[in-house]
NUVOKE-296640 format. One record per residue (C-alpha): residue in three letters; x, y, z. Coordinates in Angstrom, 3 decimals, decimal comma, padded with zeros to 6 digits, always signed. Last residue first. Layout:
! NUVOKE-296640
<kolmar ALA	east X	north Y	up Z> $
...
END
This chain:
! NUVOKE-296640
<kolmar UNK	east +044,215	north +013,597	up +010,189> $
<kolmar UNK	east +042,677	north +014,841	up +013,258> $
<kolmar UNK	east +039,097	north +015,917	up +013,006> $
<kolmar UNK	east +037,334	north +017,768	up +015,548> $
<kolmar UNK	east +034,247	north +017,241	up +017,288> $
<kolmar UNK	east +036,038	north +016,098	up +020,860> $
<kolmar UNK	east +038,270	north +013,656	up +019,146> $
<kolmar UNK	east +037,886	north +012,527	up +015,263> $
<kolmar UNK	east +040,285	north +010,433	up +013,234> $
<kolmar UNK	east +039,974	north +010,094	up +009,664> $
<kolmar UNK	east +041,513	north +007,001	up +008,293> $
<kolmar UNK	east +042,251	north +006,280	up +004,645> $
<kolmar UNK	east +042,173	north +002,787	up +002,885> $
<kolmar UNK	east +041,912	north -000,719	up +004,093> $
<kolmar UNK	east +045,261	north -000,934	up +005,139> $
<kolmar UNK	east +044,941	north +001,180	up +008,360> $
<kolmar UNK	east +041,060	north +000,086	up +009,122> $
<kolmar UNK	east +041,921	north -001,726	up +012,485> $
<kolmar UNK	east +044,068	north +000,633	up +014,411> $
<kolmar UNK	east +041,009	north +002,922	up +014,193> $
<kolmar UNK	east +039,066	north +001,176	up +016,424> $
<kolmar UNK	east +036,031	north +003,068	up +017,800> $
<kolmar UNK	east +034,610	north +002,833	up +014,673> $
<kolmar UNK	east +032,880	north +004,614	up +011,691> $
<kolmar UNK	east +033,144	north +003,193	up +008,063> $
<kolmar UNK	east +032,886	north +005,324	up +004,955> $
<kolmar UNK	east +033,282	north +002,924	up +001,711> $
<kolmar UNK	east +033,619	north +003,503	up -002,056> $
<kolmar UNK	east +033,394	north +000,499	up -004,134> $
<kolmar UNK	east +035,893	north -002,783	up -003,952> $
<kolmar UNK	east +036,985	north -004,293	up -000,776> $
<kolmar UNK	east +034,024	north -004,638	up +001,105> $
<kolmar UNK	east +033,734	north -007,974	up +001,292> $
<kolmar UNK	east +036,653	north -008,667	up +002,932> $
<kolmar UNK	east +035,424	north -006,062	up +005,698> $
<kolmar UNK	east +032,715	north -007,612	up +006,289> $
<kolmar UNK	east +033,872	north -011,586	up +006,279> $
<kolmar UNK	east +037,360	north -010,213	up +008,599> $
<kolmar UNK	east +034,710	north -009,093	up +011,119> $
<kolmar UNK	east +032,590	north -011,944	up +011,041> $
<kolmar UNK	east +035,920	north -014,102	up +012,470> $
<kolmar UNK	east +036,982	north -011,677	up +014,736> $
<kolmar UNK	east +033,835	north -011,957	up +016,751> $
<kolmar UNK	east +030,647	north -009,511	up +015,823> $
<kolmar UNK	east +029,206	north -007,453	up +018,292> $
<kolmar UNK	east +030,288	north -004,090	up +017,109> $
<kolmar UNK	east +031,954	north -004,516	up +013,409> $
<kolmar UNK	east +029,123	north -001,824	up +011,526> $
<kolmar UNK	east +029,476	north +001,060	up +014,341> $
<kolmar UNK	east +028,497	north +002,956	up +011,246> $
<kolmar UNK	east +028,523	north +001,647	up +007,481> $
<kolmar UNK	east +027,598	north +003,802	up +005,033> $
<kolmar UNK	east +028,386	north +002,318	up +001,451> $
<kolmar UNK	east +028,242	north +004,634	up -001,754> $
<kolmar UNK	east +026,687	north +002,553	up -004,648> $
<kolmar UNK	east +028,884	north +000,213	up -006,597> $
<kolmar UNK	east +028,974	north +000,234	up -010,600> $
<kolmar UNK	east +026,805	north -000,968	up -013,356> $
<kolmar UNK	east +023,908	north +000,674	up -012,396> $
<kolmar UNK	east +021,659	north -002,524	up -011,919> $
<kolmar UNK	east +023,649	north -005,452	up -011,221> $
<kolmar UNK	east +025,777	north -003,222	up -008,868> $
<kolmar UNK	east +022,500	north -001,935	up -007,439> $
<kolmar UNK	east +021,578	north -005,742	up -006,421> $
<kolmar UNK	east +025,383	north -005,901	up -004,913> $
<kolmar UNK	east +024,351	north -003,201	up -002,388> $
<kolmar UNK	east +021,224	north -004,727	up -001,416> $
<kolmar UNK	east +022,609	north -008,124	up -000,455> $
<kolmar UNK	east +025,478	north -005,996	up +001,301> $
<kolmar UNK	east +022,171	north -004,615	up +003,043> $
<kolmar UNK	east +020,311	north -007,705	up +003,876> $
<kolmar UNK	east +023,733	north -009,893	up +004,747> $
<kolmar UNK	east +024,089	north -007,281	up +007,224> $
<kolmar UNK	east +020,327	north -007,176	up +008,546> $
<kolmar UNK	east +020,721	north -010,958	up +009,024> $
<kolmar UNK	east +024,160	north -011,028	up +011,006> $
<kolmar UNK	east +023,253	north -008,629	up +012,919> $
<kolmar UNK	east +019,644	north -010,904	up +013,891> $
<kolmar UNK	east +021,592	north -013,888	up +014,636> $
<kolmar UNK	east +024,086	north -012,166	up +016,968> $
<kolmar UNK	east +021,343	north -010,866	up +019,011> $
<kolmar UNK	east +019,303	north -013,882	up +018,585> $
<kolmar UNK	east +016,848	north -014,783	up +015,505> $
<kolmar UNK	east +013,570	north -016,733	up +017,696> $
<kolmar UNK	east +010,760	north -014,183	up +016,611> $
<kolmar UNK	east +011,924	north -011,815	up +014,237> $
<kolmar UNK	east +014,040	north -014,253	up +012,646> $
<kolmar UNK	east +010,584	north -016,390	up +012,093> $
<kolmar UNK	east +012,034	north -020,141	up +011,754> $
<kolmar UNK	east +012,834	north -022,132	up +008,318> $
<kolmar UNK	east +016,851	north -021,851	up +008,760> $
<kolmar UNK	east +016,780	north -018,049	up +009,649> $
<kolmar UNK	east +013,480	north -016,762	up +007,944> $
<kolmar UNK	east +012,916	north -013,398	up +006,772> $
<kolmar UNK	east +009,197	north -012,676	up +006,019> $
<kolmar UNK	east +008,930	north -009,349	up +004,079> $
<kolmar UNK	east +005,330	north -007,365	up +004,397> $
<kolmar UNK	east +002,794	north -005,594	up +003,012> $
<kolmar UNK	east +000,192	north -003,640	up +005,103> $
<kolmar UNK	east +000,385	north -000,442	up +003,501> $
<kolmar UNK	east -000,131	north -002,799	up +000,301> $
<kolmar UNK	east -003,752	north -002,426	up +000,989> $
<kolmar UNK	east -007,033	north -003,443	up +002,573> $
<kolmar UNK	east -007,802	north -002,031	up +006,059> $
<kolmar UNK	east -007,940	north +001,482	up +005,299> $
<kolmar UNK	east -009,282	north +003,050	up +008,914> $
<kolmar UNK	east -012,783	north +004,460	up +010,225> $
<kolmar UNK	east -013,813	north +001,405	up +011,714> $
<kolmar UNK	east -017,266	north +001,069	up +009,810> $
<kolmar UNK	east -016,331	north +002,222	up +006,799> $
<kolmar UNK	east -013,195	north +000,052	up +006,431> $
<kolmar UNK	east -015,472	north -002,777	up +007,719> $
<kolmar UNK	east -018,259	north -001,973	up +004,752> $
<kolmar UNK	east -015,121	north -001,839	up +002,329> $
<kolmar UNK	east -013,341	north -004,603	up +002,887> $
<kolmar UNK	east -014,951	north -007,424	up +000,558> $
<kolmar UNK	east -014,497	north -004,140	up -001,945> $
<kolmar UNK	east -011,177	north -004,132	up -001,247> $
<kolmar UNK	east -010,423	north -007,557	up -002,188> $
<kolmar UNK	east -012,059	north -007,890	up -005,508> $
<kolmar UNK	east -010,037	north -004,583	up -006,191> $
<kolmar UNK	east -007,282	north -005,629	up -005,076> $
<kolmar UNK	east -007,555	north -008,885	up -007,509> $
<kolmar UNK	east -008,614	north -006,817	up -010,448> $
<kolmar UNK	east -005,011	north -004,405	up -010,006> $
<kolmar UNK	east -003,323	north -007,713	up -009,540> $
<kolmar UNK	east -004,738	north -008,826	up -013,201> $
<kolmar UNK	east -003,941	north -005,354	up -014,830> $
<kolmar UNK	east -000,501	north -004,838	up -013,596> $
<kolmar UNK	east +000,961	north -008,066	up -014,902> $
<kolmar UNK	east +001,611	north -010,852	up -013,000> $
<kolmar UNK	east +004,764	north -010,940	up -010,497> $
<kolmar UNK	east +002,648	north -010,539	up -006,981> $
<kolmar UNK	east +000,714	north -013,607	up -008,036> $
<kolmar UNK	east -002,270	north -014,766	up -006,111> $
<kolmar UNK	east -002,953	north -011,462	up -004,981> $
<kolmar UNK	east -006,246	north -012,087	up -002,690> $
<kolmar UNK	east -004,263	north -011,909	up +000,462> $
<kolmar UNK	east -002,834	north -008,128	up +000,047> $
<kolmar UNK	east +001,428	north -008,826	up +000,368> $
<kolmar UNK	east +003,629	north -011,077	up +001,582> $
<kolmar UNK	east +007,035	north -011,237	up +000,389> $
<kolmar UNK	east +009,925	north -013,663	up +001,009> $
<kolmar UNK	east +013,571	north -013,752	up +002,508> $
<kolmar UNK	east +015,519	north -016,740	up +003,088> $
<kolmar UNK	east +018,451	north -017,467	up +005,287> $
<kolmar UNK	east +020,310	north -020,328	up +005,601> $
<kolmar UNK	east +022,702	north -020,868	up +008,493> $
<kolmar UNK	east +025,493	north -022,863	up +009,841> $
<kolmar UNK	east +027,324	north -022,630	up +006,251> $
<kolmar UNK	east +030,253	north -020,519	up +008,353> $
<kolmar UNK	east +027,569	north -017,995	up +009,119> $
<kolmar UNK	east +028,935	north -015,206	up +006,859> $
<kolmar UNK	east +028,954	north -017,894	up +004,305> $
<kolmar UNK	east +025,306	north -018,588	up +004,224> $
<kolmar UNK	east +024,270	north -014,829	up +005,133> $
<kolmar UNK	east +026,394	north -013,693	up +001,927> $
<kolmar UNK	east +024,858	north -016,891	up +000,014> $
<kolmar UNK	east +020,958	north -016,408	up +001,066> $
<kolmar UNK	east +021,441	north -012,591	up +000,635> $
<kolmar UNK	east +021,720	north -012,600	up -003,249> $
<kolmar UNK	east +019,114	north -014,745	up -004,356> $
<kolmar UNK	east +016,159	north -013,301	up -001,190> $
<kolmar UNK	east +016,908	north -010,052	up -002,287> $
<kolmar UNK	east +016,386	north -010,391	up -005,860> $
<kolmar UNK	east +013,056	north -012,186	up -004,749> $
<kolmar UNK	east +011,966	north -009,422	up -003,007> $
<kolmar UNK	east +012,794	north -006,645	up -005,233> $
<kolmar UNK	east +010,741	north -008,527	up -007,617> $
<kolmar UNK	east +008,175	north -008,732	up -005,576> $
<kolmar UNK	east +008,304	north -005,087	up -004,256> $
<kolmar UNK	east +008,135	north -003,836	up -007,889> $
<kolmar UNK	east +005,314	north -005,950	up -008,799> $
<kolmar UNK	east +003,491	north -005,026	up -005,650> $
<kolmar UNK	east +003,742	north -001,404	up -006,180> $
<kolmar UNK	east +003,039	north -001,351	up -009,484> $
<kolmar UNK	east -000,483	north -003,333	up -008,415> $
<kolmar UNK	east -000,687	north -000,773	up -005,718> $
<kolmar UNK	east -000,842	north +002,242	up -007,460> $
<kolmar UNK	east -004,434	north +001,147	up -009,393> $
<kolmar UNK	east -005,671	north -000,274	up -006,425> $
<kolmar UNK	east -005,041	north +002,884	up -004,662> $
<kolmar UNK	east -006,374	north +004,716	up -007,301> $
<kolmar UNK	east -009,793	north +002,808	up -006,759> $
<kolmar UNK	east -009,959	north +003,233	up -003,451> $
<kolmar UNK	east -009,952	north +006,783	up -003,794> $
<kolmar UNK	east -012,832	north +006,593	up -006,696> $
<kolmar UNK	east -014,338	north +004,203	up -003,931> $
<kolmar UNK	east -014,412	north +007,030	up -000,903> $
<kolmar UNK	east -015,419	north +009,966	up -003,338> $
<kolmar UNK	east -019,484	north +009,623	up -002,441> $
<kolmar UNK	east -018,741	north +008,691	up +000,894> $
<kolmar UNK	east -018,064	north +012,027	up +001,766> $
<kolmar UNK	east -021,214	north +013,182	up +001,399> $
<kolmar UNK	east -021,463	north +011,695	up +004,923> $
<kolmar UNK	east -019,986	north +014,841	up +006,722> $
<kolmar UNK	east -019,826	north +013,909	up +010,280> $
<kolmar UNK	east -020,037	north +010,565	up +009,950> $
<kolmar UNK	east -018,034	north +011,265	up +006,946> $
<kolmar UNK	east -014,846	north +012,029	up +009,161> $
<kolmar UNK	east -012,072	north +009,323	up +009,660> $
<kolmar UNK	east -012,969	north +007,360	up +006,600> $
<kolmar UNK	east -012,881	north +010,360	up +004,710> $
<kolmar UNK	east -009,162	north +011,697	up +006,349> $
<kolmar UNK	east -007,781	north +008,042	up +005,533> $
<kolmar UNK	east -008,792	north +008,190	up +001,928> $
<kolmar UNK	east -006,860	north +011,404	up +001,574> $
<kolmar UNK	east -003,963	north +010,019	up +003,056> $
<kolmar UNK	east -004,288	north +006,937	up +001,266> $
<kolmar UNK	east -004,769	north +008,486	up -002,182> $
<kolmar UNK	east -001,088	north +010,512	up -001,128> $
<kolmar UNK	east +000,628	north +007,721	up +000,031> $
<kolmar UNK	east -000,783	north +005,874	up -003,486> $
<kolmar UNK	east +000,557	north +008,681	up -005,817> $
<kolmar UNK	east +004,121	north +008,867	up -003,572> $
<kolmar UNK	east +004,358	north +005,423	up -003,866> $
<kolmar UNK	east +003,747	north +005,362	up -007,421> $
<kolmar UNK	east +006,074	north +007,956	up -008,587> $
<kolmar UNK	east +008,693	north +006,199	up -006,293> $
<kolmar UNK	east +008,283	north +003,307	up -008,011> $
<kolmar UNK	east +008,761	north +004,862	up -011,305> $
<kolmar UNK	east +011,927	north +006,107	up -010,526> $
<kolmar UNK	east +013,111	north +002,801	up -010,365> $
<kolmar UNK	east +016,873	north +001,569	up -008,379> $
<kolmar UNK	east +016,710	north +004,664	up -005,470> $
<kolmar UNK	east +013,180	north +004,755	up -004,819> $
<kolmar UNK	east +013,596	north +001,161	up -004,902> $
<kolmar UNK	east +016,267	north +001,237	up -002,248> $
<kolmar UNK	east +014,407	north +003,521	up +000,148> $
<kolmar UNK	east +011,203	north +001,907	up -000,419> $
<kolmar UNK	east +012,152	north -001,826	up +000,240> $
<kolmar UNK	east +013,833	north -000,739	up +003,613> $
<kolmar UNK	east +010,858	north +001,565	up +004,254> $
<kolmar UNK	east +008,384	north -001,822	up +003,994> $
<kolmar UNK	east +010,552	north -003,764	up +006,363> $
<kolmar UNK	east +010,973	north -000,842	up +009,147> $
<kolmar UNK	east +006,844	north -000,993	up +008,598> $
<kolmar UNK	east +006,627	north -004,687	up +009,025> $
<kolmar UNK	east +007,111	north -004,537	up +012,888> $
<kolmar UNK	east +010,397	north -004,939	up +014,647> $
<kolmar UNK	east +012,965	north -008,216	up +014,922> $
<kolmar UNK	east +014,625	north -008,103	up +011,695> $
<kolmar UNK	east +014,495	north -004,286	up +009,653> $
<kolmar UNK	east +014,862	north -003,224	up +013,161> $
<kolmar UNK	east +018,582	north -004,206	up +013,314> $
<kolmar UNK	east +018,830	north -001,280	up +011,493> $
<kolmar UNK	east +018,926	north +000,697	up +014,082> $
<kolmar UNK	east +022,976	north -000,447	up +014,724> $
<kolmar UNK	east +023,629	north +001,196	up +011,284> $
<kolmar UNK	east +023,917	north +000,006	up +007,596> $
<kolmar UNK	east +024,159	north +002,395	up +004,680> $
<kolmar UNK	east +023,327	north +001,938	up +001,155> $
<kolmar UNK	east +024,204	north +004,998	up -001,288> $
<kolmar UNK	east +023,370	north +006,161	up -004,406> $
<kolmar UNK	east +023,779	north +009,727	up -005,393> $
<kolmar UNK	east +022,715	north +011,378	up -008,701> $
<kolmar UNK	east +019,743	north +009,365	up -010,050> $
<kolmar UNK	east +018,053	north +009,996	up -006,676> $
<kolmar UNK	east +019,814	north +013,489	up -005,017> $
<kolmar UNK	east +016,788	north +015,372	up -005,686> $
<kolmar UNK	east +014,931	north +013,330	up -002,694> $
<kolmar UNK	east +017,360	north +014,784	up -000,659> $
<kolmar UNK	east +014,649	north +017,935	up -001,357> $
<kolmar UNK	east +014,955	north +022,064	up -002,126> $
<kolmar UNK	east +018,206	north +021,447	up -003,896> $
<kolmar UNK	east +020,753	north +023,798	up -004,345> $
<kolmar UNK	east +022,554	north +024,491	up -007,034> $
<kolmar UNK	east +026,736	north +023,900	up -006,824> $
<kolmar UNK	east +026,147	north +020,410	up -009,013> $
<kolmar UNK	east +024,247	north +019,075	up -006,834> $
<kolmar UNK	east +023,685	north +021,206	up -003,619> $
<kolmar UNK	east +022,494	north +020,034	up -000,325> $
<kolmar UNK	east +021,670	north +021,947	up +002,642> $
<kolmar UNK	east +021,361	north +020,625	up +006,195> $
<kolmar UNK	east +019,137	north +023,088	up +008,197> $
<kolmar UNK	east +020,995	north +025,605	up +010,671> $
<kolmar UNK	east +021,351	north +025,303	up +014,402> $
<kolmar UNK	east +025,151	north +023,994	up +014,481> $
<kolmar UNK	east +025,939	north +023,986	up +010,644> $
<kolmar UNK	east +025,916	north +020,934	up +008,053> $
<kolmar UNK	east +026,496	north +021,228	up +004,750> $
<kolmar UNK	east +026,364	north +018,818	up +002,412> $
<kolmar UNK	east +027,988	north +018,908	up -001,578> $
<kolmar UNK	east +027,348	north +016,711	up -004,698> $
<kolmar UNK	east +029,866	north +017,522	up -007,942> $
<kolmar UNK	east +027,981	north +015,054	up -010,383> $
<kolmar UNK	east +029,978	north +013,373	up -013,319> $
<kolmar UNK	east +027,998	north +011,333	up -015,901> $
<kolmar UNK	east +024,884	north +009,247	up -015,566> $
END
């Protein structure tokens, strides 16, 4: 809340340093509650067509952002799982370690049931306010839906802590002996997923190149109006080499729906940001005003 005087600094062969408020901070992860920003790049595309894990950090880095909380309980259930990996990994040649293995998987469960309920609610959120962006940034020739899987034996990601923390728990026993016996964690919400769907099919699997844009887009402008809900104002929108690809048409939807908030777009078209707002111009590492 308030007014927050937030400062980068980037040297040739130095570290970035941030300062908030002219001190500076020893994390980014200070900047949460001061700085909110969504930003969309070509790599992003990943969030479509690669594995679940690009899908899991897009739901961390913007619930990090929107609850606190959630980030206190990913961090606890990183660091159980980290811990819990290193036993699996070594009792056979210490076995006493075994004797800590279910008080880890215990925490886990315990982290993960906040987990889930955040995710699924993120989830849903998502899926409401990217079905009409995608919907009218494909001329109505497209639905999209977005939904969330997560550990098998959660029959409902939205119930209350307690009951989803039983349910992993019934689940990760069943896993245990095979977790032991493999050396990895096989049961957790390190495996959760989002399934986007382009008019009922897998985008991953059949979404084209245009397709699959057009998805991560609607994703992250779906994002950005979900923190409007929830702070009251925009966040800060990054969006680099954001109209590549896209016809004329798909241009004019981003850009008219990014009229309001504070924007930074980079291009290789300057010509075609002039009324949006102010253009920086930058040749050979220097800027030209």
């Amino acid at each position: 809340t308030g007014s927050h005087l937030i400062e980068l600094k980037l040297r040739d062969g130095e570290r970035k340093k941030i300062y908030i408020d002219r001190q500076q901070a020893s994390k980014t992860g200070e900047l949460m509650g001061h700085l909110n920003v969504v930003m969309f790049a070509p790599e992003d595309l990943a969030i479509v067509k690669e594995g679940p894990s690009e899908r899991r950090r897009f739901m961390d880095i913007s619930l990090c952002q929107l609850r606190p909380r959630y980030a206190q309980a990913l961090a606890e259930y990183n660091r159980l799982y980290e811990h819990k990996s290193r036993i699996l990994k070594d009792w056979r040649e210490k076995p006493s370690l075994l004797d800590t293995l279910d008080d880890f998987s215990d925490g886990m469960c315990r982290a993960g049931a906040h987990i889930i309920r955040y995710r699924a609610s993120f989830a849903q959120r998502l899926d409401e306010a990217a079905g009409p962006i995608h919907r009218d940034f494909s001329g109505n020739n497209e639905a999209l839906s977005i939904g969330y899987q997560t550990v098998s034996s959660v029959t409902d990601p939205t119930a209350s802590a307690k009951d989803i923390y039983f349910e992993l728990c019934e689940h990760q026993e069943s896993h245990r002996r095979a977790e032991i016996e493999s050396g990895q964690c096989l049961s957790g919400v390190h495996k959760d997923d989002l399934i986007i769907e382009i008019n009922g099919r897998s985008a991953r699997s059949y979404a084209s190149q245009g397709q699959t844009r057009t998805a991560a887009l609607s994703m992250k402008l779906a994002e950005r109006e979900i923190f409007l809900a929830e702070m009251g104002e925009y966040p800060i929108l990054l969006l680099d080499d954001v109209l590549s690809e896209l016809d004329p048409g798909r241009q004019d939807f981003v850009l008219n729906q990014i009229v309001s908030g504070q924007v930074f777009i980079t291009c290789c078209e300057p010509g075609r940001f002039t009324k949006l707002g102010k253009t920086i111009e930058i040749q050979k590492g220097n800027v030209i005003m």
